[in-house]
N, C-alpha and C positions, 0 to 999 in steps of 0.2 A: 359463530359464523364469521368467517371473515372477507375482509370488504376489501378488491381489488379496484385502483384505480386506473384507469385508462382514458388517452385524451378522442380516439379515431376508434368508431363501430363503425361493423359492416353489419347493413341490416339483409338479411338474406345467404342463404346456404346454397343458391341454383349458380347458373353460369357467369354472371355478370358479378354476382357478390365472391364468386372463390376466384375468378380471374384479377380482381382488385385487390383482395387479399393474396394473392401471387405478386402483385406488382408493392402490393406496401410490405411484403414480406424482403422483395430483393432490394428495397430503399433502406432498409432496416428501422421502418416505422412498426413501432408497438400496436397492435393493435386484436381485436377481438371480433370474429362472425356470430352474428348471432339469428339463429334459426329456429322455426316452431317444431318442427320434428328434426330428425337424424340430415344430414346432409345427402342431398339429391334425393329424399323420401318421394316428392312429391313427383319426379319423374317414373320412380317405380311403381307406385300404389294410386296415383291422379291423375292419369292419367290414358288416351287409349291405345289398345296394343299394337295400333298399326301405326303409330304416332312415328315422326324421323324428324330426325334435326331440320329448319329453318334451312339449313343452305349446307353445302358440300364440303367433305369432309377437310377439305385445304383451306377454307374457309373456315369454319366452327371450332376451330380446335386452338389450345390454350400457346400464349407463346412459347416455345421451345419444346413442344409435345406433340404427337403424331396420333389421331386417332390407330391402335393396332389392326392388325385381319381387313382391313377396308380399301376398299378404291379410291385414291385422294378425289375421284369426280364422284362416290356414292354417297347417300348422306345415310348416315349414322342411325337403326334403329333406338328405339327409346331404354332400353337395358343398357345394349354400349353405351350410351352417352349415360348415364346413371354409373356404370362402373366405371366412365372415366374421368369422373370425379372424386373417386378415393385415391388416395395419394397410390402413387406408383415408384417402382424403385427409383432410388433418389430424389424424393422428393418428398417433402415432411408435408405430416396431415394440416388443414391450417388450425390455427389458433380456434375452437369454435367451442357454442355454449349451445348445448339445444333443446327443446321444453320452451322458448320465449313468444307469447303471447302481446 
């Protein structure tokens, strides 16, 4: 087994932990997400189906990314916001570990 070291973990795979792994991605800080299931899991499987983003789509969305198909004043059902969390063209998956308990 071998043992990677790193000084900066992000704990969490949901919005707040891949928006900060965007921001230490483009400082070009090292660093590692680390999640208990796949990334955005828990939007799709934990959540309920009528469930929509917190606030409007001009608001909730990551810097220099557009939620697609939506109204910039609609807010975001819970599938879009789950698929717009896996990287999209040009733009790398982030650094992530997931299974962490």
């Amino acid at each position: 087994m071998s043992v990677e070291k790193i000084d900066t973990l992000v704990v969490g795979g949901g919005q707040a932990g891949l928006a900060m792994s965007e921001h230490l991605s483009k400082c070009g800080v090292p660093h590692l997400v680390l999640e208990r299931h796949r990334i955005a899991e828990r939007w799709r499987s934990e959540r309920w189906d009528s469930l929509v983003a917190n606030g409007p789509a001009w608001h909730d969305r990551f810097p220099g990314m557009e939620f697609p198909d939506i109204d910039p004043d609609g807010f975001a059902p819970k599938e879009m916001v789950a698929d717009y969390f896996w990287p999209m063209p040009g733009r790398s998956p982030p650094p992530s570990v997931a299974g962490w308990r």
